[in-house]
N, C-alpha and C positions, 0 to 999 in steps of 0.2 A: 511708076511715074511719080515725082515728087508733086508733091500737092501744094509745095511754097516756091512760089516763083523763083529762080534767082536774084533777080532785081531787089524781090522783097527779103528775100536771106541776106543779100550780103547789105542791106540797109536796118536788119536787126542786129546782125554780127560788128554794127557799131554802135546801135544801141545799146546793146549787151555792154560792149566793153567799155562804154564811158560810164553806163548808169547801175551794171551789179556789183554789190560788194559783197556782202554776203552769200556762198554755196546754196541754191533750193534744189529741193527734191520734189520731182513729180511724180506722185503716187496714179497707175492708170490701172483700176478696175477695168475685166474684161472678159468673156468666154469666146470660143471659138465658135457655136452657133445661139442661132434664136438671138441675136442680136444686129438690129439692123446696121448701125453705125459704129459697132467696136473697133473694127479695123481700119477704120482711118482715124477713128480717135488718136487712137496707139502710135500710127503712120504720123500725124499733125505732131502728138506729144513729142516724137523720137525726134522730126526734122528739127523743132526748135533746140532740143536737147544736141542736136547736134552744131548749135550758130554758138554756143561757148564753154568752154570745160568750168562754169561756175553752176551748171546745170545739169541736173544727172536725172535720171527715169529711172522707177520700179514697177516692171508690170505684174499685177496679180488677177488670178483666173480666181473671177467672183463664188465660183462654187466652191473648187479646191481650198482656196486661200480661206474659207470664209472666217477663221476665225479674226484675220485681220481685217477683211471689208467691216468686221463687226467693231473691231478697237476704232476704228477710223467713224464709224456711223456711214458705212457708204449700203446703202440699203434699193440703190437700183444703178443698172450701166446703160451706157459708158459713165463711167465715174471720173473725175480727175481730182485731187487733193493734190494741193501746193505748200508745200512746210519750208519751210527754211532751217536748212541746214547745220544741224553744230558743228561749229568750228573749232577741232581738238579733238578731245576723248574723254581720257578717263575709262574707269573700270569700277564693278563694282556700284556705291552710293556717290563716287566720285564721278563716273560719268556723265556726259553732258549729253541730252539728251535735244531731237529736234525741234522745234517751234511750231505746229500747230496751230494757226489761226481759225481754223474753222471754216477756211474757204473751199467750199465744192464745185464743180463744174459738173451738172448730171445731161449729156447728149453735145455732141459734135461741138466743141467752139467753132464753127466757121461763121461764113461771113460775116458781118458787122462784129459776133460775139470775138474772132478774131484778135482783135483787138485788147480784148478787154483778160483774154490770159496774160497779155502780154503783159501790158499794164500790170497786171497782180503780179508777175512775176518779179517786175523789179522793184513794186514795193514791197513785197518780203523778202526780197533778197536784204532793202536796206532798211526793214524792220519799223515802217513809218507812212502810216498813213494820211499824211497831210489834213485832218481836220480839223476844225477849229479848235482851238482849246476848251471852250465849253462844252461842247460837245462831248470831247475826251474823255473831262469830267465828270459829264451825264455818263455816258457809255462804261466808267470804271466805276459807278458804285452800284452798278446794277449785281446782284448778287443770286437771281433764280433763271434758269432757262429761257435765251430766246433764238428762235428759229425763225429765219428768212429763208422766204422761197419767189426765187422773182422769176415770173416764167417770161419768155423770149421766143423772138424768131428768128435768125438768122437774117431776115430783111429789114429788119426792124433798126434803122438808125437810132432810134430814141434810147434802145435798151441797153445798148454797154453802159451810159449813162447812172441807171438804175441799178444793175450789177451790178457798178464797179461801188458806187456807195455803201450799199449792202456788205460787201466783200471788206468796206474801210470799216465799219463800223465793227464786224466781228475782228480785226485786228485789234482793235481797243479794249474789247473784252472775252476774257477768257469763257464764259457765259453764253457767248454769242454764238450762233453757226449761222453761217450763210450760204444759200445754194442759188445756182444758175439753174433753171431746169428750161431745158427745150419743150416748148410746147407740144409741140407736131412729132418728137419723137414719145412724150411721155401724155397720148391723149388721155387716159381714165386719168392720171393726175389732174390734168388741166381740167377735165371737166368736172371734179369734183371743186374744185376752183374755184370754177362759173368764169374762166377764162377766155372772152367773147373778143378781147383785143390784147394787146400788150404794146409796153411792161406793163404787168402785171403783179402787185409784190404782196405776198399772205406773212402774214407775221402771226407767230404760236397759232396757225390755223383757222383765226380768229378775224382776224383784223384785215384789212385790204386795202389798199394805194394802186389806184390806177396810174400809170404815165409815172415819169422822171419827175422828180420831184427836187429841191433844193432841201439840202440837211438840215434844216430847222422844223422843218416840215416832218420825215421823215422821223427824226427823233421825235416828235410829238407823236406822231404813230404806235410807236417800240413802246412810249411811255402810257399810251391810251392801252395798248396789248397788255401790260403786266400792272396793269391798276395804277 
C-alpha cells in the first residue's frame, strides 16, 4: 500500500519538475530486522524517488555495508543522506565526485517531518540554501567540527522549521553535519539530551536551543558551541 497519497504525488511530480535541477541521491541506511521503522523509511525514500528521474536511491544494509554507513558518518537507522549528484563523470583524479552537505535524516520522515525531506531535496538539487548573506559568511569561515542534532516528532508542526535551518546551515559549510533524529524512535538519544519537548536542537553535544528559532539566533548558538 503506497504511503503517499496520489493526490500528494502527483502534486510533488510538479514540484519536482519546476524546482530540480540538479540529480540527488538518496543514500537509505537499513537492516532487515531489530529495526522498527526501516521499511517504510525505504517504502517513503523509494515512492519519492519514484515522482522524478532527477532522483535516484541507494539502499544500504547498515551491518553488511558498514564500511560505507562509516564514510557517510551514519551511525544509527533508519538513516537517510541527501547528496546531490555529479553531473558527468570523469575517471580517475578527473572525476567528479557527489556533493555531501552533511544533511541526515535519523528515523521515519513522516508527518509534519514530511515535509521537510522534501524541501532539502530541492535545495540540493539546486545547490543553495537561501540564507542570508551574513550568515553565509559566518557559516564559511568556520574551520573545526560542528554537529547538529535537532530532535523531533512527527506531530510537531514547529520542527520542520528547526530541521530545515540546521540542514541550511550545514550546506554552507563543509564543517557542518546536521541531523534530524526522531525522538520516540531514538529514546536513549533523546534522553541523554534531556529532551522533555521539542524541537529540540544540541549543537557539538554541548549547547542547546529549545523551539524554532530565527537564524540570527541560531547562529549565535553554533558560535557560543565553538568558542
Amino acid at each position: 500500500m503506497p504511503l503517499i497519497s496520489e493526490q500528494d504525488a502527483e502534486h510533488l511530480r510538479n514540484e519536482f519538475a519546476d524546482n530540480l535541477v540538479d540529480p540527488v541521491k538518496l543514500m537509505v541506511f537499513t537492516q532487515t530486522f531489530e529495526c522498527q521503522f526501516c521499511a517504510e523509511t525505504r517504502q517513503i525514500v523509494e515512492e519519492i524517488a519514484e515522482l522524478s528521474d532527477r532522483i535516484s536511491v541507494e539502499v544500504y544494509n547498515f551491518v553488511t555495508d558498514k564500511a560505507i554507513a562509516d564514510l557517510y558518518s551514519v551511525d544509527k537507522i533508519p538513516a537517510i543522506a541527501i547528496l546531490r549528484e555529479a553531473d558527468g563523470g570523469g575517471t580517475g583524479k578527473d572525476k567528479v565526485e557527489d556533493t555531501d552537505y552533511g544533511i541526515r535524516f535519523y528515523g521515519i520522515p513522516s508527518g509534519y517531518e514530511f515535509s521537510s525531506i522534501i524541501e532539502d531535496i530541492v535545495d540540493v538539487s539546486r545547490g543553495e540554501s537561501g540564507l542570508q548573506p551574513k550568515t553565509k559568511e559566518a557559516l564559511a569561515a568556520i574551520t573545526e567540527p560542528v554537529h547538529f542534532q535537532v530532535f523531533v516528532t512527527p506531530t510537531c508542526p514547529y520542527c520542520p522549521q528547526a530541521v530545515r535551518l540546521a540542514h541550511k546551515f550545514a550546506m554552507e559549510s563543509e564543517n557542518i553535519r546536521a541531523d534530524m533524529v526522531e525522538a520516540i524512535e531514538f529514546p536513549q538519544l533523546a534522553n541523554k539530551h534531556a529532551v522533555y519537548g521539542v524541537p529540540r536542537t544540541v549543537i557539538n553535544e554541548s549547547v542547546h536551543q529549545e523551539g524554532a528559532v530565527p537564524e540570527p539566533l541560531l547562529l549565535a548558538k553554533l558560535q557560543e558551541a565553538i568558542g
